[in-house]
C-alpha positions in Angstrom: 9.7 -7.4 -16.7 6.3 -7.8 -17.7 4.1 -9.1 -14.1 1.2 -11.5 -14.0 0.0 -10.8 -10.6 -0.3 -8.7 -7.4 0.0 -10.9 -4.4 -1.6 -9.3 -1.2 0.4 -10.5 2.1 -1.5 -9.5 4.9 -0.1 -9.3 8.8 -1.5 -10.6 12.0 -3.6 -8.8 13.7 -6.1 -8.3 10.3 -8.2 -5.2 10.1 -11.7 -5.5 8.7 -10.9 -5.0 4.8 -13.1 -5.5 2.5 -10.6 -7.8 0.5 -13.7 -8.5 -2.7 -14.0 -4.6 -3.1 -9.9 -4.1 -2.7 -9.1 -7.0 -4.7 -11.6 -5.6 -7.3 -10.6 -2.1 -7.9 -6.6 -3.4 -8.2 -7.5 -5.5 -10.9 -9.9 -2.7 -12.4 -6.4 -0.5 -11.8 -3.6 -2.9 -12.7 -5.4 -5.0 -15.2 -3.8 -8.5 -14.2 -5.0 -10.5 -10.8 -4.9 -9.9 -7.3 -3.8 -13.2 -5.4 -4.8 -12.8 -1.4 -2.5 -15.1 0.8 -3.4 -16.3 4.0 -2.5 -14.2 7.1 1.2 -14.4 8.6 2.3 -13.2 12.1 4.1 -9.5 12.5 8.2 -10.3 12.9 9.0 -8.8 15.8 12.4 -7.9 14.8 10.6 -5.3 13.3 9.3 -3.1 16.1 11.1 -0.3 17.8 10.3 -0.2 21.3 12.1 3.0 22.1 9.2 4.6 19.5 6.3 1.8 19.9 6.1 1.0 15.9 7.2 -0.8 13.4 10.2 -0.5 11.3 8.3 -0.5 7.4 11.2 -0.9 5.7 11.7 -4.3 7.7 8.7 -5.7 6.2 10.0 -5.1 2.3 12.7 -7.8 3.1 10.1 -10.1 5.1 7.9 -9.8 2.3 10.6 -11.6 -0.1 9.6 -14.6 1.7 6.1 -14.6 0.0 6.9 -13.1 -3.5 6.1 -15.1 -6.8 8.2 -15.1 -9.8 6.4 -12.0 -11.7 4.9 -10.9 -9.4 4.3 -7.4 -7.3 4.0 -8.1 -3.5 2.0 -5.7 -1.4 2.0 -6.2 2.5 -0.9 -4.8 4.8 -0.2 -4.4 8.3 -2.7 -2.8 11.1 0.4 -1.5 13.0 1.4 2.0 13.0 5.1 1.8 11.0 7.8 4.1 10.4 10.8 5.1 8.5 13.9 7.0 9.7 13.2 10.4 9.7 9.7 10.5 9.6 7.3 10.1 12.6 5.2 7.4 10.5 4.3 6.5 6.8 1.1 5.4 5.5 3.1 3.2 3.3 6.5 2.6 1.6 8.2 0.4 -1.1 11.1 -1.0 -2.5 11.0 -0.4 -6.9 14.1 -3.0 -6.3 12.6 -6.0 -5.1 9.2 -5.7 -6.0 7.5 -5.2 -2.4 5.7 -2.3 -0.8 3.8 -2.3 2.3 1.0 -0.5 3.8 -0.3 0.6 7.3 -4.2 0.7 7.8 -3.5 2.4 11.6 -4.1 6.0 10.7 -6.6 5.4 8.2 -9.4 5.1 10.4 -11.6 7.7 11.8 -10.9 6.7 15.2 -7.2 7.3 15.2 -8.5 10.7 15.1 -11.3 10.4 16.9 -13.9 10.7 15.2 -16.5 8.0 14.0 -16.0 5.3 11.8 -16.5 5.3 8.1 -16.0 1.8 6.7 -16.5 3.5 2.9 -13.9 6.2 3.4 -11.8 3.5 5.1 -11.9 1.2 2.1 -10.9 4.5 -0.3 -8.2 5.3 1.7 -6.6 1.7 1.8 -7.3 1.3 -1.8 -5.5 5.2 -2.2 -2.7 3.9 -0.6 -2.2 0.0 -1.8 -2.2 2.1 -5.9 -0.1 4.0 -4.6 2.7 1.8 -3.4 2.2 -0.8 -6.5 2.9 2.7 -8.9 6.1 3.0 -6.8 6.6 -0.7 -7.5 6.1 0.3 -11.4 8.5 2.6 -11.1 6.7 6.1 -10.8 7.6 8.9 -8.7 5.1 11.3 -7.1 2.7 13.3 -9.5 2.5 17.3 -8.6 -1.6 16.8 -9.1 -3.3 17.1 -6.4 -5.8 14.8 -7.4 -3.6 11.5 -9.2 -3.0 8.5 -6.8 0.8 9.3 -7.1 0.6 12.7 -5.1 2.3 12.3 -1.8 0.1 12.5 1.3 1.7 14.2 3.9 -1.7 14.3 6.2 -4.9 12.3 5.7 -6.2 15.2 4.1 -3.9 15.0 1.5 -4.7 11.6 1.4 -8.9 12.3 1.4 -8.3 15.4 -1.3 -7.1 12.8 -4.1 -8.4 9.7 -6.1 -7.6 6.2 -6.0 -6.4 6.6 -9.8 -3.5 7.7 -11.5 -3.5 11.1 -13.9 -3.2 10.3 -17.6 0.9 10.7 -17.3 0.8 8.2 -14.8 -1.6 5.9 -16.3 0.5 5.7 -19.6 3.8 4.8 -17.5 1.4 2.4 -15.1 0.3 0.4 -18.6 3.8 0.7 -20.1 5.1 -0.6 -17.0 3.3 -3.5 -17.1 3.7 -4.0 -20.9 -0.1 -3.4 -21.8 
């Protein structure tokens, strides 16, 4: 299926992204354009109140609501989310139906308490929103270190590694899209 854009779905309450800069590098990335709907309240179906987050897998299904013919959907959520058998994700996504979500809640300084970086903040969100859209495309995670596609397991893994695929990756990313 070839995709003519990436449609960004954020949730209510917004974190301060820098949606120009984001929206620039995916199109730098992905080569086709980044769409940015307007804002849409959290379902609260999807929080666990036995483990205060939210489900993340909830929000792939949610997110059908918003997708475009052709297109990728990403979701962005300032809530801490979760999936069963892990005590939290930075993001996750469905290769199926097209959507992928991310969670900006531990990519702040502050979470671990230390002071804010708005740059390293905007790395880290753009790290993780390539990330999700090249599970989207169909790739798996990368054994470098340093590609997009490596799984982060900690924010240093997260930190250690760029927000662009490895040439492997790449070629699948392009061939993936038909370019």
């Amino acid at each position: 299926m070839r995709f003519d854009s990436i449609v960004v779905q954020p949730y209510l309450p917004e974190d301060r992204i820098d949606k120009k800069l984001l929206k620039e590098r995916l199109e730098n990335i992905f080569k086709i354009p980044v769409i940015w709907n307007q804002p849409v309240f959290i379902p609260e179906e999807s929080f666990d109140r036995y483990r205060g987050q939210y489900l993340g897998s909830y929000f792939l299904r949610d997110l059908l609501k918003y997708r475009k013919e052709r297109s990728i959907l990403l979701g962005i959520v300032s809530r801490d989310i979760y999936e069963p058998g892990m005590n939290f994700v930075f993001g996750v996504a469905s290769p199926h139906t097209k959507t992928a979500v991310i969670s900006t809640y531990r990519l702040h300084n502050s979470f671990y308490g230390i002071p804010e970086n708005s740059h390293l903040f905007m790395d880290r969100v753009t790290k993780e929103a390539v990330h999700e859209i090249g599970h989207l495309l169909g790739l798996s995670h990368c054994p470098d270190p340093e590609c997009v596609m490596h799984f982060s397991n900690s924010l240093l893994d997260t930190d250690r590694k760029s927000f662009y695929f490895c040439p492997s990756c790449y070629e699948k990313v392009l061939s993936a899209l038909g370019l």
